[in-house]
Every structure is written in C-alpha cells, then in structure tokens.
N, C-alpha and C positions, 0 to 999 in steps of 0.2 A: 839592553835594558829589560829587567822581568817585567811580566804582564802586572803586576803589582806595583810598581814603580809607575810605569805607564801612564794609569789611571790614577795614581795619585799626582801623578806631576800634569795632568789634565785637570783635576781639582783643583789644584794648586792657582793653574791658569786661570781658571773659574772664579778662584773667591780674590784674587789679586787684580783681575780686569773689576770684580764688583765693588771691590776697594778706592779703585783708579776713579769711577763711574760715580762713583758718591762722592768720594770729594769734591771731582768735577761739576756735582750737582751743586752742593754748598756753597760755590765759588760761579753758579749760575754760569757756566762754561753752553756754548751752543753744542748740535747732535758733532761734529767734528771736534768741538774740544774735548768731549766727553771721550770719543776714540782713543782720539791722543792721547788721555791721561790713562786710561786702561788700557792698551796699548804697553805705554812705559812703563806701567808698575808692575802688569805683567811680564814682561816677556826682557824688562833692561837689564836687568841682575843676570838674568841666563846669559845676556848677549856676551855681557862682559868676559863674562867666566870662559866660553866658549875664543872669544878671541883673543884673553890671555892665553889658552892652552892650548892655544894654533888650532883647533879642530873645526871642524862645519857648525856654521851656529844652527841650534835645533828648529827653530822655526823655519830656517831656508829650506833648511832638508823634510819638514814635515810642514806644509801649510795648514794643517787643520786648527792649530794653534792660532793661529790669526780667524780662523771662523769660528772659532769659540770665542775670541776677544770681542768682534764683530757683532756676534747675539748675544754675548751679556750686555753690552755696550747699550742696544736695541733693546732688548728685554727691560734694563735697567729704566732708558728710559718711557718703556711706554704705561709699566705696573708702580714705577715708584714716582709718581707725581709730587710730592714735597718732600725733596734731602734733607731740608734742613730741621725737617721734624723726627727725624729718623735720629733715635741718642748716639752721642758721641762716640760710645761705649761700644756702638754695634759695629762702629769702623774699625776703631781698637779693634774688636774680638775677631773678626772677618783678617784683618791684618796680622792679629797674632798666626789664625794656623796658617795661612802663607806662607810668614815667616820659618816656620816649626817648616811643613812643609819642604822647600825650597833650602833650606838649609841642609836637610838631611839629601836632597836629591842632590845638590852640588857637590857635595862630599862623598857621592856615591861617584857622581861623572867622575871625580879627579882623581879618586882612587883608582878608579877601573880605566883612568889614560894611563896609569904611570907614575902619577905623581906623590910626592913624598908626603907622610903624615900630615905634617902643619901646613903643607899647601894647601890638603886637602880642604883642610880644617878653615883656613880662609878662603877658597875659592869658596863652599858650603855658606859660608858666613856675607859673604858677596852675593850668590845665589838668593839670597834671604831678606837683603837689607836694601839694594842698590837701584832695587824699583821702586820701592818705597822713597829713599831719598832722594831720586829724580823727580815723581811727584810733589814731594813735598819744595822745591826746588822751586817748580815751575808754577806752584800756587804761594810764591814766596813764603813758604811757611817755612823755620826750623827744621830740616829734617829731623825725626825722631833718634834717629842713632849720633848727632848730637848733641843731646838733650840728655836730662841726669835718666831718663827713661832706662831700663833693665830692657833693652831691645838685642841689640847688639851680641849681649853675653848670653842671650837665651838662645842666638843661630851659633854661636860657637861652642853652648853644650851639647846642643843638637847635634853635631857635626864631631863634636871631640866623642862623643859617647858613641857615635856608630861606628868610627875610628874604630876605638878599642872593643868594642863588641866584634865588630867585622876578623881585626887581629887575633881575637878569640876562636874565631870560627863557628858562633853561634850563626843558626840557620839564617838566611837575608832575612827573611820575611818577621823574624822574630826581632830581629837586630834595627831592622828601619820600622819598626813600629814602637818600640822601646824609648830609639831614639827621636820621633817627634814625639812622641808624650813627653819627654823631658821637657824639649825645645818649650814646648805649647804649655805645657803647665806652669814653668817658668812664669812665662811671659803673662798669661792672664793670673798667675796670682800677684805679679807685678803690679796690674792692672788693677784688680781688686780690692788691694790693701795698699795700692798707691804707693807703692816700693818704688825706691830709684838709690839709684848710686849718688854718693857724696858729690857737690859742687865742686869745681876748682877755683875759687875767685881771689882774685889780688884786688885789696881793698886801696884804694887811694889818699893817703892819710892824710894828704894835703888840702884834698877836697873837704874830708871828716872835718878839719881844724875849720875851715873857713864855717861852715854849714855849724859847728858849733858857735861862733865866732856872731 
C-alpha cells in the first residue's frame, strides 16, 4: 500500500468510527455501545473484503486501527455531549467520504491481490457500504444501501472509475484522487438535492378496492 493510501484509509477509519459514534450517541448507546458501533462501521466492510479474498484482515495485521477507533470513540464522547443536536446531514456528509473513501481503497486491495475488474469493483463497493449497513442493522434502522438512497452507486463509481483509470496507467496518486471525488460528489449531491433512485413497489390492488370501498 502507497504512503497515500495509508493515510487515507486511516481517515477513512477516522470519520467511519465518528459515524459509528454519533449514531450510537442518537440511539443513547453507553461508552461500550458507542465502541461497538464505531468499531463496526469502521473496520466491517474491510473485514469482509479481506476474508472473501482469503488474505490477512488489515486490522489483525495492523492494531493501530483499533486505537484510532478507540480515541475517536473517546474523543467523541467526551467533546460532543448532545448527538442529537448535531444535523442529520453532518452524519450523511461524515458517511459520504467514507464511503468515497473506502470504496476506492477496496478496489485498490483487490486489484493488487489478483482479482478480476468487476470483483474488484464489488469488493470496493463492500469496502464502502457494509459498515455502514451493519450499523444501521444493529440500531434497527433501514440500512442506507437499501433505501432509494444514491449510496451504493456512488461506491461503485468510485471503484469502476479507478478500475479504468488504473487500466490506463495514469499515475495512482492521480487516479485514487479522481476516483473519490467522483465517489464523494456523487453521493453529497445526492444528498443535497435529495436524489435517489426509483422505488420498486408492488401495489396491492386488493387492498386499494377495499380502502376505496
């Protein structure tokens, strides 16, 4: 991994444990739930990725990661005394570049194990979403990825565009920077302008006649 990756997939941990840590606050979770849930939303999507693709999962093999989870955790809660005054919008925004993030860095591991384009492209996309949907899971909420939310498709442009940049052979450093600005702008003009993808709903016509009726 470049020194550039590095430190970004260490930010990444960063604003994904303070993701974890707010909801947790929201949902009034004690100093151990709070862990937990930063904990998960950082570091599960990694896990996965890493034991789909048979390798060492990165936090076994680096503990630092778990002490960064640790003092955002701490941090979180000793400066941010009401979550729930904190806008919704700042967890959104804290989640999108994680997402962005963590999408691009997934897609980088699984290129550089071996693995085929469109693997890459969904491991990246797993990297990005699966810590977020374990949280949102375990505070019974909807996870976001799904929901008509533009979440999802924003780790898989993230991921398809560094794909084809990389296949290019434009420089990394040019290439994974490209490719989370896509990811990330996606998703907060998603956010912004309250974009989402079409519903799928099957109406109940049976139900309609009565409720008419």
């Amino acid at each position: 991994m470049s020194e550039l990756l590095y430190w970004l997939d260490m930010f990444g941990i960063i604003v994904f444990a303070l993701s974890g840590a707010l909801m947790a606050g929201r949902y009034q979770l004690d100093p151990f739930g709070v862990v937990v849930l930063s904990a998960v939303t950082a570091i599960g999507g990694g896990t996965m990725r890493d034991v789909i693709l048979q390798t060492p999962v990165f936090w076994l093999a680096n503990p630092v990661y778990l002490y960064l989870i640790l003092a955002t955790a701490a941090l979180t809660i000793i400066f941010i005394r009401s979550p729930r005054r904190i806008p919704k919008r700042f967890l959104l925004v804290s989640d999108a570049f994680g997402l962005a993030l963590f999408a691009v860095i997934g897609t980088e591991k699984a290129l550089s194990l071996g693995a085929a384009v469109p693997v890459a492209v969904v491991m990246g996309m797993m990297t990005g979403v699966a810590g977020g949907m374990l949280r949102d899971v375990l505070c019974n909420v909807i996870p976001m990825i799904l929901r008509q939310e533009i979440y999802a498709t924003a780790a898989i442009l993230g991921g398809a565009l560094y794909a084809l940049l990389n296949y290019l052979e434009v420089p990394q450093h040019i290439a994974i920077i490209l490719a989370i600005l896509s990811a990330l702008v996606l998703r907060l003009a998603a956010i912004y302008w309250r974009v989402s993808l079409p519903a799928f709903a099957i109406i109940d016509v049976e139900s309609k006649e009565k409720d008419l009726k």
